[in-house]
C-alpha positions in Angstrom: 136.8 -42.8 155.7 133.6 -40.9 154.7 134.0 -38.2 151.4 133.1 -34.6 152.1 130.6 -33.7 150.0 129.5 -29.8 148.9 126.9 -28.5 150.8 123.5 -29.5 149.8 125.0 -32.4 148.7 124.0 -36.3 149.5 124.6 -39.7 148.3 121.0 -39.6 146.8 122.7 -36.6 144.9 125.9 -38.0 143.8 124.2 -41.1 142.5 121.7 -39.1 140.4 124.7 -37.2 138.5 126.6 -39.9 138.0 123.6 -41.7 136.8 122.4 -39.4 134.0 126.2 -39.2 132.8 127.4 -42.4 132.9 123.8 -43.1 130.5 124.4 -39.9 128.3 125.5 -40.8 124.8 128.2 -39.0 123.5 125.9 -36.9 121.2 123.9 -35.8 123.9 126.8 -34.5 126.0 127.8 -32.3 123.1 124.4 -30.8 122.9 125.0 -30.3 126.1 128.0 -29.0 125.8 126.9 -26.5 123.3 123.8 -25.5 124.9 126.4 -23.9 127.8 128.3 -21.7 125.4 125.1 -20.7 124.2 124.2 -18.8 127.7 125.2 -15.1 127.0 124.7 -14.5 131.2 127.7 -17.0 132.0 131.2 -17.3 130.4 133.9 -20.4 131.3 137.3 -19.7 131.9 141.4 -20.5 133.1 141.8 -19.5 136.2 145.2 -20.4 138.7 143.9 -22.7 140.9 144.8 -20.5 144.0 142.2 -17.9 143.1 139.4 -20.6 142.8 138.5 -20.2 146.7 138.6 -16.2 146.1 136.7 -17.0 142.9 133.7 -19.2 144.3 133.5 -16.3 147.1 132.7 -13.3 144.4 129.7 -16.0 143.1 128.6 -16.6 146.4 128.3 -13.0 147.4 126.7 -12.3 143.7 124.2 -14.3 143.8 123.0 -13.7 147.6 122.7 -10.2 146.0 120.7 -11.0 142.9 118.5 -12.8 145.2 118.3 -10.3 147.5 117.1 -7.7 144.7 114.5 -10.1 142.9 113.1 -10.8 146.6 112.6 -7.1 146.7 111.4 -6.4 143.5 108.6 -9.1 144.1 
């Protein structure tokens, strides 16, 4: 049986993330880490797991619209 993968997703991908995390030492995942609290534009959070669809949507439809507006304002 063949695994769904996201969309714009191959193997080719897969492999290449696995790759540079299964290689990453532990001090370089937490600078990582870090580095992604550091972004004042994004925040992580809990959410139930039922709203993640609903969730995913709202990002989607965000960021068609920011790209939208920067292809306008070029």
């Amino acid at each position: 049986m063949k695994s769904k993968l996201p969309k714009g997703w191959d193997e080719n991908r897969v492999k290449t993330v696995l790759s540079h995390y299964e290689k990453q030492t532990e001090e370089d995942a937490m600078e990582e880490d870090e580095a992604a609290f550091k972004n004042r534009t994004e925040t992580a959070m809990e959410i139930p797991v039922q709203l993640v669809p609903t969730v995913r949507e709202l990002i989607a439809k965000h960021q068609k619209l920011q790209h939208a507006t920067a292809e306008n304002t070029n």
